[in-house]
Each structure stands twice: as structure tokens, then as C-alpha cells.
N, C-alpha and C positions, 0 to 999 in steps of 0.2 A: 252793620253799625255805621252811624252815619259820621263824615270828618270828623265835625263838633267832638262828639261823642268818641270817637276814638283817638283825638288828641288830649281828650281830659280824661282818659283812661289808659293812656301811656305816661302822662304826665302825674296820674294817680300812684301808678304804678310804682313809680320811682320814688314817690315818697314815702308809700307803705313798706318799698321795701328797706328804707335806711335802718340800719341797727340801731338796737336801743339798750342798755342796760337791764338786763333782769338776774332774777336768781333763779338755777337751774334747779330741777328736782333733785339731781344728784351730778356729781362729778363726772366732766367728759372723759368718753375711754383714750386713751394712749392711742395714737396711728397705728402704732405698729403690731398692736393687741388687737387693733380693729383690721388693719390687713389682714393677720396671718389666719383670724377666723372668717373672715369672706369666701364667700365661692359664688361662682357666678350664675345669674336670675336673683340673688336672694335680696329683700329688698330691706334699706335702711332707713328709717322713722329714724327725725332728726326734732327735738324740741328748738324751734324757731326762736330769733333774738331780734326780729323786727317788725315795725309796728302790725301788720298783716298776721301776725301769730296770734294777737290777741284775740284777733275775731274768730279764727280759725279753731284756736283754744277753747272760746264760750259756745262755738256752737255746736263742736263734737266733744264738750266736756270730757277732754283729753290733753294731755300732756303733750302728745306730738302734731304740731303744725305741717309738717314736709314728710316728702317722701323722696326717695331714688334708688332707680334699679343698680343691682353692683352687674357692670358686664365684664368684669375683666381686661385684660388685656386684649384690646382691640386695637387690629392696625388700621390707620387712616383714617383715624379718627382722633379732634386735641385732645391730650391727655389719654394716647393711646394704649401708654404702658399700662393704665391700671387704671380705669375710669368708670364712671355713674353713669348716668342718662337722669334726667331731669326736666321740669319743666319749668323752669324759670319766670317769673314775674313778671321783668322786663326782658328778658333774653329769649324767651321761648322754648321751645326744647331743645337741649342741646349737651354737649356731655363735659363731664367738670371731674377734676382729680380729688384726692384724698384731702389735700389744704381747704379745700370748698368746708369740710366738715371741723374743722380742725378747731377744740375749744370746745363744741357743740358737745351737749347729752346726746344719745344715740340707742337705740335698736334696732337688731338685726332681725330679721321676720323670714324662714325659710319654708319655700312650699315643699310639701314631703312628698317623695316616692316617686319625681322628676326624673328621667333618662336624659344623657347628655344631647339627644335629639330635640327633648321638649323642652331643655335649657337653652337649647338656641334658638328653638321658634322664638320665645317668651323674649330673648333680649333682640333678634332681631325684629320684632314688629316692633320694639321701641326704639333701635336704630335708624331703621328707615321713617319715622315720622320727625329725625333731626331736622329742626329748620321751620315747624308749626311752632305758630306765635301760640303764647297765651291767650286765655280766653278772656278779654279784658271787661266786656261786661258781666263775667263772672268777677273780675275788681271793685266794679262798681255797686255789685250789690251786697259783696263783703263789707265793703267801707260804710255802710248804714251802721253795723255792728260793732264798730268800735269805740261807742259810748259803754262804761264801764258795767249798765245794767242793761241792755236792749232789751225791749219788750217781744221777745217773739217766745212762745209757747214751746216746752220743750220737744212736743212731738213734732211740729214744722220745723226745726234746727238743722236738720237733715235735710233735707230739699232747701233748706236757705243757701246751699254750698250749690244747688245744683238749676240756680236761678241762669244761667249764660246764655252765650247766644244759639249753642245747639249743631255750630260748624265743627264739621267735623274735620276740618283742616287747626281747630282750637285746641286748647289742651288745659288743664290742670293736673297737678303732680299726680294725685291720687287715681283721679280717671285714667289716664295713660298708661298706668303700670297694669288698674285695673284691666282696662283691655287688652293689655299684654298676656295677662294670665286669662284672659276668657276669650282670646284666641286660641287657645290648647284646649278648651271648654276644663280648667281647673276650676275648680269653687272657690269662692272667697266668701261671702256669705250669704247666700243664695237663699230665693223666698220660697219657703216650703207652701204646700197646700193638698190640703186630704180631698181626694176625690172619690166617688164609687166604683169598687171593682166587681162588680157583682156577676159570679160566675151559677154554672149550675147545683157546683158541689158548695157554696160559701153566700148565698143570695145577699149577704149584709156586708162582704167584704168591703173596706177601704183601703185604696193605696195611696202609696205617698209621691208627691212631683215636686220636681226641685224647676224652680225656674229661675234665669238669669238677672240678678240685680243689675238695671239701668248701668254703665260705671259711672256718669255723673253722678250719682249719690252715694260713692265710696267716699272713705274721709282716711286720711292715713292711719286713726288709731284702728279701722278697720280689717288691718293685716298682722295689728298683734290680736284682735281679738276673734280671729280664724278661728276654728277649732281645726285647720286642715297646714295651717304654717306655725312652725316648731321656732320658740324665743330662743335665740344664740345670744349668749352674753360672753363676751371678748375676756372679762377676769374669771371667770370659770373654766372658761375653756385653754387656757395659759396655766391651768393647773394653783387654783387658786388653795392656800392652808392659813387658813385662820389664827393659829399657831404662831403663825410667821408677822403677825400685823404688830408696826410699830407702835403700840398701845402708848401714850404719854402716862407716867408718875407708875408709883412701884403699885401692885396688886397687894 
């Protein structure tokens, strides 16, 4: 990316990312209901409160704009008692504590049937990319779509997220974590295709091949809509009874 071009894509950056008033889908979880259900690799889908959510929102017609790995307690790193990995806007990738989230609606998204060996591949391939910028002309072609109707077709929406520059020293939240779990070769959602398995005993057989989705065209509602990562929700898991809700006026 040329100077020009990457000063009016840092300078972009920082205004897409200012907060802006919205109304969430539902009520942010409590800290402490969203700590105590964490563990770590699992990752958190954050509905976004800045202007960069909007486009984010129209073009994976989803709810959650962000993402971030939970790594836990990690030493030497800020926010090492109990931290995320991220890929930040303006800051790049980098790791952020629990106030980062704080206010926010949320989802926990867990990949299933992980060993405490493939929990740490997964957060450390996203540890050691701490310090790649964002991918800022992936900024620049998000900010087309922040007119409240953009004309783009809903099957191109998807690859509109995955217009950047293709450095792989770049990042966007969603690719990053993506390629965190597709260095352990886990699925996230992976492009099938029937091909012919044609034996002697079966002449007409076909099988089935999964192949790796690019991670630039992951989008964070893509790890709730896994069929391989299991939805943890923080007031369910606190032992939630219905029972017990302060209902207003008598029944």
C-alpha cells in the first residue's frame, strides 16, 4: 500500500472506529458470568458499538461484528492475568483484558473435542502474530458500505470482507483466529465437494472432500454458525431458574 493510501487508511481507521450509540439485540453478560464460563481457545463474538460494525453487520447479515480469542492467563503479555488476542482496527493485533468487552452483547463459540495440546497450538499461533497491523485496505473497502443500503449483491457480501491487501504479516479479527484453528486443520466451515470414488466393487461410488475455506472470508458470525463449535451462554451456565426472575406487577 502506497504512503497516500496508508495514511488515509489509518486515519480511516480511527474514525470508523469511534463508538456510537446503538441498541443491542439483548443485554451485555456480567464480567464475572462471562469469566467464570471461559476457557481458553474459546472464542468471543462481540456485537460492535462503532461506526465499522455497521458494514460489518450489512455484509455478514449478523449480529456480531468482532471477534477474540480468550487465552487466559498468560504471562508476558498486557493484560496477562486474563486476556483476549484481537485484532484491532488501529492497534493491530494485540491482547486486551476483560474491560475491552465490558457493556458489550457477547458470544462464547467453543471448538469441541480440543486436548489441552491443541488449545495451545490454537492460542499460540495467535500469540506469536502480537504486533501485525491490520489490514488496512481491508478498511478501506469496508467504508464503501457504510451507506445504509449498499448496493452489493447478497452472494458477493462475502468476499466484500475479503477485498485486502493479501499480507500476510495483515490481519482482520476473523481471519486470525480463523487461521488459528486451521493450523490444528479444525473445521470451521469448510467447502465440501463430491467427487468419484469409483472402485471395482461400487463403479458409481462418490465421495465426499472437505476443503479449507480461504480465512479471509470468515466473518465472526461464522463461528457461531459452525456446526463443530458448541454456544456457551454465561446465564445458563451460572445455573440460570426462571422461577427466580424479578417479573414486575403481581401474576
Amino acid at each position: 500500500m502506497n504512503p497516500i493510501l496508508q495514511s488515509f487508511g489509518a486515519a480511516l481507521a480511527r474514525w470508523l472506529s469511534a463508538p456510537r450509540h446503538h441498541h443491542s439485540a439483548s443485554r451485555p453478560t456480567p464480567l464475572d458470568r462471562l469469566r467464570a464460563s471461559l476457557r481458553p481457545a474459546d472464542v468471543l463474538l462481540i456485537e460492535g458499538n462503532s461506526r465499522v460494525s455497521v458494514a460489518i453487520k450489512y455484509l455478514t447479515q449478523s449480529t456480531w461484528s468482532h471477534a477474540a480469542l480468550y487465552v487466559g492467563p498468560l504471562e508476558g503479555l498486557a493484560h496477562g492475568d486474563d486476556c483476549f488476542i484481537e485484532a484491532d482496527l488501529v492497534e493491530g493485533v494485540r491482547s486486551v483484558g476483560f474491560d475491552a468487552f465490558a457493556g458489550c452483547h457477547t458470544r462464547i463459540c467453543r471448538a469441541v473435542g480440543l486436548s489441552d495440546g491443541e488449545r495451545r497450538a490454537v492460542i499460540d499461533y495467535a500469540v506469536n502474530r502480537i504486533g501485525h497491523k491490520y489490514d488496512l485496505k481491508n478498511v478501506v473497502d469496508l467504508a464503501r458500505y457504510l451507506v445504509p443500503t449498499p448496493p452489493v449483491p447478497s452472494n458477493w457480501r462475502r468476499r466484500m470482507i475479503a477485498l485486502g491487501s493479501g499480507d500476510p504479516t495483515r490481519a482482520i479479527c476473523s481471519s486470525l483466529i480463523a487461521d488459528a484453528f486451521q493450523s490444528i486443520r479444525y473445521p470451521i466451515l469448510p467447502v465440501f465437494e463430491e467427487a468419484a470414488a469409483a472402485t471395482p466393487e461400487c463403479p458409481d461410488c462418490l465421495a465426499e472432500r472437505w476443503h479449507v475455506r480461504h480465512a479471509s472470508l470468515y466473518t465472526p458470525r461464522d463461528f457461531d454458525a459452525s456446526p463443530y463449535f458448541e454456544v456457551v451462554k454465561p446465564t445458563i451456565e451460572s445455573g440460570f431458574d426462571f422461577r427466580k426472575m424479578p417479573w414486575a406487577g403481581a401474576r
